[in-house]
C-alpha positions as CSV (number, residue, x, y, z in Angstrom):
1,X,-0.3,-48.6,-21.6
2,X,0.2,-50.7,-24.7
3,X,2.7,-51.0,-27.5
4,X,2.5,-51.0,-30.9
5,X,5.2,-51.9,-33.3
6,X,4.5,-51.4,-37.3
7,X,6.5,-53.9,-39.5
8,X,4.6,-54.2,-42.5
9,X,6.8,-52.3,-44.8
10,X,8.0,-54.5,-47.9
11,X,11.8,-53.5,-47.6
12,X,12.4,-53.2,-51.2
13,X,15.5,-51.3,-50.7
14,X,16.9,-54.2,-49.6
15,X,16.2,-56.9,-51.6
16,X,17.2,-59.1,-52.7
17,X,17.4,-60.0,-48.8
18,X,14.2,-58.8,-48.0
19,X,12.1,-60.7,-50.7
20,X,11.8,-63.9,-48.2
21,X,12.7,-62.0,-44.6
22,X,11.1,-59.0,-43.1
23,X,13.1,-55.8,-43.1
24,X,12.1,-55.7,-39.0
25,X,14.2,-59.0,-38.6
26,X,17.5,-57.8,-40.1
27,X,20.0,-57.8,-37.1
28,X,22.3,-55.0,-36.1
29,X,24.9,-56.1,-34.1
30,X,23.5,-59.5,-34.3
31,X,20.4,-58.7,-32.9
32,X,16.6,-58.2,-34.9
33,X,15.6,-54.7,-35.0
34,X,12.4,-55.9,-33.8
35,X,13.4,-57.7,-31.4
36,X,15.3,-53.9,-30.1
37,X,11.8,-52.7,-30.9
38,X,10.3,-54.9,-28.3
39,X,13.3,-54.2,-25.8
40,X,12.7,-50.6,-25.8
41,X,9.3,-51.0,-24.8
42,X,9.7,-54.0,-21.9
43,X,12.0,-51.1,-20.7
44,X,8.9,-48.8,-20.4
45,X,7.2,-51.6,-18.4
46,X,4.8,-52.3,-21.3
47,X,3.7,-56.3,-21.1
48,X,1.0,-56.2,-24.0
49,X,2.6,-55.8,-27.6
50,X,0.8,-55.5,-31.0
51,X,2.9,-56.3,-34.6
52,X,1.3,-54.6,-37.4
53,X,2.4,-57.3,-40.1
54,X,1.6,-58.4,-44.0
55,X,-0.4,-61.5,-43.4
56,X,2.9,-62.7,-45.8
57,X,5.3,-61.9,-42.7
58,X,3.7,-63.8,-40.2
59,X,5.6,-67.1,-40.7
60,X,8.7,-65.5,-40.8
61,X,8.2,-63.3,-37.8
62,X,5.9,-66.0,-35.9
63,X,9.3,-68.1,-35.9
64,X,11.8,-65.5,-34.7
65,X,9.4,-63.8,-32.0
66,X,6.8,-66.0,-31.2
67,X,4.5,-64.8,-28.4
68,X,6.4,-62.8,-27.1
69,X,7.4,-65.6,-24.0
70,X,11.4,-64.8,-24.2
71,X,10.9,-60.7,-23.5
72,X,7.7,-61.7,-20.9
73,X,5.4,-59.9,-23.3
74,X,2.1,-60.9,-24.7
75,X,2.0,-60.1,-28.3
76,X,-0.8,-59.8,-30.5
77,X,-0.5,-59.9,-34.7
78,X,-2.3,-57.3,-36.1
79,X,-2.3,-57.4,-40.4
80,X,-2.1,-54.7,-42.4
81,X,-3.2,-56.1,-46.1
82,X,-1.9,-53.2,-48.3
83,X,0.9,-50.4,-47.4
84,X,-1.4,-47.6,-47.1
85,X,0.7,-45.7,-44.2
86,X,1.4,-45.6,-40.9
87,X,-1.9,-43.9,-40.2
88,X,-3.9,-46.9,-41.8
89,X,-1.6,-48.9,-39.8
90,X,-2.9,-47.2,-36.4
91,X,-6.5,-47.6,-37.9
92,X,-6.2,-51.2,-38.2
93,X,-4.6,-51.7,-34.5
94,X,-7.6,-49.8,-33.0
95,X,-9.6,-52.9,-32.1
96,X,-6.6,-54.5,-30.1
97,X,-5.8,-50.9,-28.3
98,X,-9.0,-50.2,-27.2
99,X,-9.3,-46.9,-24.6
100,X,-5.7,-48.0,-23.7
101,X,-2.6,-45.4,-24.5
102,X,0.3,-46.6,-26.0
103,X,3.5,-46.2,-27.5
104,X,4.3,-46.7,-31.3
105,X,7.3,-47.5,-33.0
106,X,8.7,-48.4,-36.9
107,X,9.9,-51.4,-36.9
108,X,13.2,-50.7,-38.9
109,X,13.7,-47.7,-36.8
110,X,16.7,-47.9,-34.5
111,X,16.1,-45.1,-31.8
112,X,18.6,-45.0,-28.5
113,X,17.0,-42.4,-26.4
114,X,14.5,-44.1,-24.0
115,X,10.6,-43.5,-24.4
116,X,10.0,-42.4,-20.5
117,X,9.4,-39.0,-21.3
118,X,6.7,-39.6,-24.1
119,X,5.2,-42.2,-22.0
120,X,4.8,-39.8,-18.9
121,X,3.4,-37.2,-21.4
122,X,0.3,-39.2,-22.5
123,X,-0.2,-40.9,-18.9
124,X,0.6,-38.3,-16.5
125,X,0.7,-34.8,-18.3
126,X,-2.0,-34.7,-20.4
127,X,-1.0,-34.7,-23.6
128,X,-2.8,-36.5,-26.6
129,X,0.3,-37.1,-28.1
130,X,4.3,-36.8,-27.8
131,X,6.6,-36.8,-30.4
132,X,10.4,-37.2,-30.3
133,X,12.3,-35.4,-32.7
134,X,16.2,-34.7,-33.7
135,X,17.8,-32.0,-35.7
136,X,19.0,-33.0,-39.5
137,X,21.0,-31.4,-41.7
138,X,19.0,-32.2,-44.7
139,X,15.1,-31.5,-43.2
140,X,13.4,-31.4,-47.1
141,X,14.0,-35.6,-46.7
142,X,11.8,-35.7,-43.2
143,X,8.5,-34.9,-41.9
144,X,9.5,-31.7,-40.0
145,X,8.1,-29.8,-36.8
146,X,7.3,-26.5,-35.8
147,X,7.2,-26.3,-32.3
148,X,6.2,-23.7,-30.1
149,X,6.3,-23.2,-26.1
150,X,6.6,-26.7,-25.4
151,X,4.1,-28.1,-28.2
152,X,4.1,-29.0,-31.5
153,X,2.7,-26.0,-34.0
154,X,2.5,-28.0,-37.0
155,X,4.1,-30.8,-39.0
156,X,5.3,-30.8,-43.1
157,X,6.0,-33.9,-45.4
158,X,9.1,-33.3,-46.9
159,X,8.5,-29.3,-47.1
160,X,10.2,-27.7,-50.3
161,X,10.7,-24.7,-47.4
162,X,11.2,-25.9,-44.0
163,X,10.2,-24.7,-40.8
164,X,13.0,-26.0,-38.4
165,X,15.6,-28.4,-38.9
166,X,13.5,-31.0,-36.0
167,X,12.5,-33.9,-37.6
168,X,9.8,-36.6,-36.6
169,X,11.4,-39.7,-35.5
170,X,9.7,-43.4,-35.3
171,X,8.7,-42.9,-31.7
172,X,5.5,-41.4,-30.4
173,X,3.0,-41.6,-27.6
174,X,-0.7,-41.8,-28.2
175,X,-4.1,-41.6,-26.3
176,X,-7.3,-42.7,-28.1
177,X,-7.5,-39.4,-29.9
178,X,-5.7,-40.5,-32.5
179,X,-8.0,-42.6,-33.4
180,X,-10.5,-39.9,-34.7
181,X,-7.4,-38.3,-36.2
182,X,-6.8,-40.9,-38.2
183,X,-10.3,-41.6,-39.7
184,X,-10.7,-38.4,-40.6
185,X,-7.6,-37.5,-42.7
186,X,-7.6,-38.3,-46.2
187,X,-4.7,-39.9,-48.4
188,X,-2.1,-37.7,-49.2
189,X,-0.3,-37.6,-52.7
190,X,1.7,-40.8,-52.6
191,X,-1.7,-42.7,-51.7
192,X,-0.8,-43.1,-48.0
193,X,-2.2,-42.2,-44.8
194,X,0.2,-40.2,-43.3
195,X,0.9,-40.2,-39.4
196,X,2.0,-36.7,-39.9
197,X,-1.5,-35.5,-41.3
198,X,-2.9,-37.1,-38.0
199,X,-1.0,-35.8,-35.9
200,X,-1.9,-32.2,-37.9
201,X,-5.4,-32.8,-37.2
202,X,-4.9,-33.3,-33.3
203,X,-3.1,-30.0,-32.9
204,X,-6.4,-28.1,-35.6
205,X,-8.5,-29.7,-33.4
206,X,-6.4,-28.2,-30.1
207,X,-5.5,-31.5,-28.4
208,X,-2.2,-31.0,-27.0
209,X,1.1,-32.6,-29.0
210,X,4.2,-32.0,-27.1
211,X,7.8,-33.4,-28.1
212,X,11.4,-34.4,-26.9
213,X,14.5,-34.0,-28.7
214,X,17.2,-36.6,-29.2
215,X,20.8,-36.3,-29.7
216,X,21.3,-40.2,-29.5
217,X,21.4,-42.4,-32.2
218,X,18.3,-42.6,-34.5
219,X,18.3,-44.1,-37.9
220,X,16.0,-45.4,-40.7
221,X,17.8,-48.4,-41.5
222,X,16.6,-49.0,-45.2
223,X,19.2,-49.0,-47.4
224,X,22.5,-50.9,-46.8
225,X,24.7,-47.9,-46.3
226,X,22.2,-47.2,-43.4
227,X,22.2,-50.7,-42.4
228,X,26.3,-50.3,-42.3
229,X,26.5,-47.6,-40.0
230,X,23.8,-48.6,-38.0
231,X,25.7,-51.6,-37.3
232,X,28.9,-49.6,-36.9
233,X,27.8,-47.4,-34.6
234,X,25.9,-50.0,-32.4
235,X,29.4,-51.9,-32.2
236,X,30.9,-48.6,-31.0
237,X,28.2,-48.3,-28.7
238,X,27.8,-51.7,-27.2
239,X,30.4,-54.2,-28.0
240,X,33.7,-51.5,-28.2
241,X,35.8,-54.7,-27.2
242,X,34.2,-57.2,-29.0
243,X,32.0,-60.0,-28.2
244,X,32.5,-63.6,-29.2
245,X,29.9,-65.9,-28.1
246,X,31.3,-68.6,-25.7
247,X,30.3,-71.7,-28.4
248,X,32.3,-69.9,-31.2
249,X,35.4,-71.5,-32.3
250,X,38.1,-69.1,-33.6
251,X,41.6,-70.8,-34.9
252,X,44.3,-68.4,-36.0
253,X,42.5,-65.5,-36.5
254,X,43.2,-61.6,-36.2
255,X,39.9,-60.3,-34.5
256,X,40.1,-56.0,-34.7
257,X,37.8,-54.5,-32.4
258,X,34.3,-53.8,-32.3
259,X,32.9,-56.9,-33.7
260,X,30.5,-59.4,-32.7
261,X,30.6,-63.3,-33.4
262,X,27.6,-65.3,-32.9
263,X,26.3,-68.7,-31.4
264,X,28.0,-71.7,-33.2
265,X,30.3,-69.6,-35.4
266,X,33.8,-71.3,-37.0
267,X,36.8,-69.2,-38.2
268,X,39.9,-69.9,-39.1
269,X,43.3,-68.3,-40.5
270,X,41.0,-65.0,-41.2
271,X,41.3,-61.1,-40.2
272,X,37.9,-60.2,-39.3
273,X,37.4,-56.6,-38.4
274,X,37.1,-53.9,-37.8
275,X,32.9,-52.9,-37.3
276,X,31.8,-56.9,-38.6
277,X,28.8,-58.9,-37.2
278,X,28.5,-62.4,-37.7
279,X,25.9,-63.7,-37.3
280,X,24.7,-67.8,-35.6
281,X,26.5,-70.8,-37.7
282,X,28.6,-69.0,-39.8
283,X,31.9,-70.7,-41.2
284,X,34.4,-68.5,-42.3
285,X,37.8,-69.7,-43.5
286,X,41.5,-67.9,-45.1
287,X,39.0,-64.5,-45.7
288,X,39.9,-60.5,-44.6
289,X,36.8,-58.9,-43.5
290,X,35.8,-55.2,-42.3
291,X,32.4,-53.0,-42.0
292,X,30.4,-55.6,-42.9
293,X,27.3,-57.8,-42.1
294,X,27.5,-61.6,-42.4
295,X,24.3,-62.8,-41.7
296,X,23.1,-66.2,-40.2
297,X,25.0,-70.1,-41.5
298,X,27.0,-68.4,-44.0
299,X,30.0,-70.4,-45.5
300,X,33.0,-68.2,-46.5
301,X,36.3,-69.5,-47.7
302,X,39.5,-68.5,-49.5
303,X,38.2,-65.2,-50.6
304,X,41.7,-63.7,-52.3
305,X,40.2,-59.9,-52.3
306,X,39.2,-57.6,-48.4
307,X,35.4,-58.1,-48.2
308,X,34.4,-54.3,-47.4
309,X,31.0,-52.5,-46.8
310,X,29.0,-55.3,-47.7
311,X,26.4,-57.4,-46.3
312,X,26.2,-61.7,-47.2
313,X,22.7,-62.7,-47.1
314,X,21.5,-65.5,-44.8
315,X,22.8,-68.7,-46.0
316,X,25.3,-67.9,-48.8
317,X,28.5,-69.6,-50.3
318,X,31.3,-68.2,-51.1
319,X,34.5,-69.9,-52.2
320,X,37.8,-69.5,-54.0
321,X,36.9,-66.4,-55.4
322,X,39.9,-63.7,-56.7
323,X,38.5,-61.1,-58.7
324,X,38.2,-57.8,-56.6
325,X,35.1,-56.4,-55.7
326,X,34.5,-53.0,-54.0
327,X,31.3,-50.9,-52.9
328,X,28.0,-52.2,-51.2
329,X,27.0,-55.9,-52.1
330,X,24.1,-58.2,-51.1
């Protein structure tokens, strides 16, 4: 089985960080969703990795992940020249898949339950496809599921009228099938090739689609409230008494549980916490800090107002500033 990991997506939602970084390479808790991406599948025993990329991504990405040679993986860059869906996506990988199965993820999709179950359904059960899903509160936002006995019935785009509260998260499990599916579909209103519309046509066309549901954590992280919380709750998860990295030099500082502090990292006379990342070669100096993200060599000093539920882009310089500022910032 193979693995297949779509990062393509612009991130417009979070510019103006996004406009000269992937979206797939933004850390929560210090660490690239992609990179969590890859993890999840090296836990499934999968060696051979394709990244669905813009052909404008691949220096960016090329840098942080390489080959693949620190998670033991061969990967392979697939590109994906215009945003025409995750379907189109699937289409273009079909050359590097082959006959193989494999596993699919979104790249800016943080999902905690492990894939062993879809895996097993495709390779040992014989399904053409597994799907894991979650109940939401709001299902009109989600593609949503109806399953019956153990299968999927039939999937909806954002259905004025919902069918069930299960929505379709960014993990599934594929055999070759799909690949008919999706060259068969056409585009649906928004212009895209929708993986839900593929996965339709498997079940018309009676292949088996069977599911999991997850109560773990799942989230889109697009936005930068999501990108907050998904940070927050990874701290909660994983680093509930905080990390420091052992080369980080911390002076006089209050450090308030769950945070993290990366490689190379200065501070001094600050409060930092609680639910902050920071990440590698940051310098931060006579600042209060809490649910936020600083991202990689920031410089902070002698910040008079609490930075709060924001996120400092890679690089920035903040000094001597007193007016307050409140809400989400960039």
């Amino acid at each position: 089985m193979k693995g297949l990991i779509l990062c393509a997506g612009k991130g417009t939602r979070l510019h103006p960080i996004t406009l000269k970084h992937s979206k797939t390479l933004m850390p929560v808790a210090n660490i690239p969703m992609l990179q969590t991406c890859m993890e999840k599948l090296v836990e499934q025993g999968i060696a051979e990795i394709g990244i669905c990329i813009h052909p404008s991504q691949e220096a960016d990405i090329r840098e942080r992940i390489g080959n693949g040679e620190s998670l033991g993986v061969t990967v392979t860059y697939i590109y994906q020249n215009e945003a025409k869906g995750i379907s189109d996506a699937v289409k273009q990988a079909q050359p590097y898949i082959g006959e193989d199965a494999f596993l699919l993820l979104l790249g800016d999709n943080l999902i905690a339950e492990p894939l062993t179950e879809l895996k097993a359904d495709v390779e040992e059960r014989g399904s053409h496809g597994s799907l894991l899903l979650a109940e939401v509160e709001n299902p009109q936002d989600y593609g949503i599921a109806e399953v019956l006995d153990g299968r999927i019935a039939g999937l909806e785009e954002k259905p004025r009228n919902p069918k069930s509260n299960l929505a379709v998260l960014g993990a599934y499990a594929f055999n070759r099938s799909i690949f008919k599916a999706v060259r068969d579909i056409t585009p649906s209103a928004r212009g895209e090739y929708e993986i839900t519309d593929a996965i339709q046509w498997l079940v018309d066309h009676n292949f088996p689609v069977t599911y999991h549901i997850t109560e773990k954590l799942n989230m889109d992280v697009g936005t930068v409230d999501r990108w907050l919380e998904a940070n927050r709750r990874t701290l909660d998860q994983t680093h509930g008494g905080g990390t420091i990295h052992e080369t980080a030099i911390v002076n006089n500082c209050t450090i308030i549980a769950p945070v993290i502090i990366g490689q190379g990292c200065v501070l001094k006379d600050s409060v930092i916490g609680p639910y902050v990342s920071i990440g590698t070669d940051s310098h931060i100096e006579d600042c209060r800090i809490e649910n936020s993200i600083i991202l990689n060599e920031v410089h902070l000093k002698h910040i008079s107002y609490t930075l709060k539920d924001t996120v400092i882009g890679f690089g920035s310089v903040m000094a001597g500033i007193h007016p307050r500022v409140e809400g989400s910032g960039q």
